[in-house]
C-alpha positions in Angstrom: -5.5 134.6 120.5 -2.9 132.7 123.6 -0.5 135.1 121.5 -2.6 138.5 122.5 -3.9 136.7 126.3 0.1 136.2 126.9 0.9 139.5 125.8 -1.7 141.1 128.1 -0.4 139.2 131.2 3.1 140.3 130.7 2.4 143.5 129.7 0.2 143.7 133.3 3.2 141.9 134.8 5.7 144.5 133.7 3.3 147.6 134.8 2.8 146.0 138.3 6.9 145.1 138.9 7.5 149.2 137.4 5.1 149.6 139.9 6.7 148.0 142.6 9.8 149.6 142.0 9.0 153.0 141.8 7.9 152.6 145.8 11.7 150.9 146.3 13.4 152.5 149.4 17.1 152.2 148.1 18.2 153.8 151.6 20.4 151.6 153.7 18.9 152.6 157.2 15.6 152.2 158.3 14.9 156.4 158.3 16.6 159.3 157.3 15.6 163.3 156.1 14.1 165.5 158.9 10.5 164.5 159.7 8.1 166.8 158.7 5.9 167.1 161.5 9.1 168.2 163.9 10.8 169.9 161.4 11.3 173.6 162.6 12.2 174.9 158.5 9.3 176.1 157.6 8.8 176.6 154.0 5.9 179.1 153.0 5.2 181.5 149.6 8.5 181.1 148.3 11.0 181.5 151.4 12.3 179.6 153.9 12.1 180.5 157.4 14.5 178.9 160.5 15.0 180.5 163.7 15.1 184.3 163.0 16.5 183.7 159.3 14.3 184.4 156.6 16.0 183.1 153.2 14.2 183.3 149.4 14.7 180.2 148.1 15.5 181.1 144.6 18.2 182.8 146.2 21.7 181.2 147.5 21.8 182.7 150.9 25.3 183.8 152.1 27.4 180.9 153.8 26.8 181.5 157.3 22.9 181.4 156.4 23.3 178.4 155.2 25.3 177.0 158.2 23.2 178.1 160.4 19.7 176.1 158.5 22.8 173.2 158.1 22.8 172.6 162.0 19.1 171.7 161.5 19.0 169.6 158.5 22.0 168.2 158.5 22.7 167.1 162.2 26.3 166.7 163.1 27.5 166.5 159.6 26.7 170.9 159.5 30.3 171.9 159.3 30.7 169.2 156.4 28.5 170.3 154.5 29.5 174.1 154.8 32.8 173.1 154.1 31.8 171.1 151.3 29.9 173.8 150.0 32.4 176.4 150.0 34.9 174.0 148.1 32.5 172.9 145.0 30.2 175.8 144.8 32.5 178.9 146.2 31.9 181.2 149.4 29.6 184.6 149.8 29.6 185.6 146.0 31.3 182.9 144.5 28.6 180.6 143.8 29.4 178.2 141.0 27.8 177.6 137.7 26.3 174.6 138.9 25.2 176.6 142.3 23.5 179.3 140.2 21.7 177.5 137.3 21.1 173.8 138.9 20.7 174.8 142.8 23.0 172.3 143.2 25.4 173.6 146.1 27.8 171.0 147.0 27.7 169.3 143.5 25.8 166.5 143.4 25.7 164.1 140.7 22.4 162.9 140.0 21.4 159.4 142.1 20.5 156.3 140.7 20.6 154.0 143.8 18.9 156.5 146.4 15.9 158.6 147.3 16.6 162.5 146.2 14.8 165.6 145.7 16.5 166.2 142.6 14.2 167.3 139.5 16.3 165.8 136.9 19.5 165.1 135.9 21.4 167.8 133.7 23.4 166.8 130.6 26.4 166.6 132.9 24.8 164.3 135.4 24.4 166.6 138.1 21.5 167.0 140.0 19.4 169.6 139.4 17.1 170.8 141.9 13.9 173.3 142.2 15.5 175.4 144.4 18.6 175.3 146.9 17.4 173.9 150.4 16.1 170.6 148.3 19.9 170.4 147.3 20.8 170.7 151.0 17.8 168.0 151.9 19.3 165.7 149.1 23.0 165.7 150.6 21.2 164.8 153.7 20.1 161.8 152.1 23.0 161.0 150.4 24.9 161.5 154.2 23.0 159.0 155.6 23.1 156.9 152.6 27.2 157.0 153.3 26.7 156.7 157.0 25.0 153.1 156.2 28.1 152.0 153.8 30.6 153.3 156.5 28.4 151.4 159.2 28.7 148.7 157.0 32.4 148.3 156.3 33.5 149.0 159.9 31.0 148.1 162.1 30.1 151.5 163.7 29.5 155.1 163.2 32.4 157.4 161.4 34.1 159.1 164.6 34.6 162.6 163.0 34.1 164.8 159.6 38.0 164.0 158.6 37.2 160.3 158.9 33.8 160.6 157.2 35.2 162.4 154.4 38.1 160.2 154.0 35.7 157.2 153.4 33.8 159.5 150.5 36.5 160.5 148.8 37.2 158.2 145.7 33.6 157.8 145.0 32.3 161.8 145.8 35.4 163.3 144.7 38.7 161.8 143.1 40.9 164.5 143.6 43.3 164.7 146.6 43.1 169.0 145.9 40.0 168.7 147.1 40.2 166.5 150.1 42.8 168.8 150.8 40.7 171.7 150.6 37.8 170.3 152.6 39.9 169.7 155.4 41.7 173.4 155.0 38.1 174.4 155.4 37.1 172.3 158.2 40.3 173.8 159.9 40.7 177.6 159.2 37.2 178.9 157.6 36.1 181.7 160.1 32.5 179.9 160.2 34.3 177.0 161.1 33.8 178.4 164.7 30.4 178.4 165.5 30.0 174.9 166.7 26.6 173.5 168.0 
C-alpha cells in the first residue's frame, strides 16, 4: 500500500513539474514578438492584410511582399531577413522545397530551447509551420533570442546586419558560401534599396 501512496505522489509530482515546464519562457529578454493589440498585420479568413498588401497565406508572396510585412515584424533586422530569405528559400519563383511544403522560408531548424510557432518538426528537423507569416514570426523569435546571446557576449546591441550575421553564422549556417551570399544580398539585391 506505501508502494501505490509513493507511486501516486510522484506520479502527481511528475505531472505538476511537466506542468511547470510547459509554461517555461526559454527567451533571454524579458519580451519579444509584436504585441497583438498594436500589431497593424491583421490576419482574417485566410489572408494577411498590412498596409495596402493583401497576401493569402497559403501562398508565398513575391519577395518585395514580404519585405515590405518584414519592416513590421521584424524591426530593423527587415533587410536580414529578406536577404536571408532569398539565400535559403530562393527569390520570386524560386521558393525552395522547404519554402513550399513546410512554410519554412528562411530555413529554420526546429527549436528546442525557445518559444516558436512551428507545428512540428519534419523528419529533417526543420520547422514546419501552418502557413508562412508564422515562419516569419518565428525568425522574429529566434532574432531576438540571438540578440540576447550577442548582448550577452559583448555587452551591447550588434551594430549592423554584417555584424549580427557574423555572430549567427557557425550555429545558423556553417558554410562560408552562404555568409558570402547573405552579404552579396544585403549589398546588391535591387530590394536592398528600399530602406525604412
Amino acid at each position: 500500500m506505501k508502494t501505490l501512496a509513493l507511486h501516486i505522489v510522484l506520479f502527481g509530482i511528475t505531472l505538476s513539474l511537466l506542468y511547470g515546464a510547459s509554461h517555461l519562457d526559454m527567451s533571454p529578454k524579458t519580451s519579444y514578438g509584436m504585441p497583438q493589440n498594436t500589431n497593424p498585420v491583421k490576419i482574417k479568413d485566410g489572408f494577411l492584410y498590412y498596409d495596402s498588401l493583401k497576401l493569402p497565406l497559403n501562398k508565398i508572396p513575391k519577395v518585395k511582399q514580404l519585405h515590405t510585412v518584414s519592416k513590421k515584424v521584424m524591426g530593423k533586422w527587415y533587410r536580414m531577413f529578406t536577404a536571408i530569405k532569398i539565400e535559403e528559400s530562393g527569390n520570386d519563383g524560386q521558393n525552395s522545397y522547404y519554402a513550399r511544403a513546410y512554410n519554412n522560408l528562411v530555413g529554420m531548424r526546429y527549436p528546442r530551447k525557445r518559444k516558436t510557432t512551428a507545428v512540428r518538426m519534419s523528419n529533417d528537423y526543420y520547422a514546419v509551420y501552418a502557413n508562412w507569416y508564422e515562419g516569419m514570426i518565428d525568425f522574429r523569435y529566434y532574432i531576438d533570442y540571438m540578440e540576447g546571446s550577442f548582448e550577452r557576449k559583448y555587452k551591447r546591441q550588434p551594430k549592423s546586419e554584417k555584424e549580427f550575421i557574423n555572430h549567427i553564422y557557425g550555429s545558423y549556417n556553417i558554410y562560408s558560401k552562404w555568409k558570402n551570399d547573405v552579404f552579396w544580398i544585403l549589398d546588391r539585391h535591387p530590394v536592398m534599396k528600399d530602406t525604412l
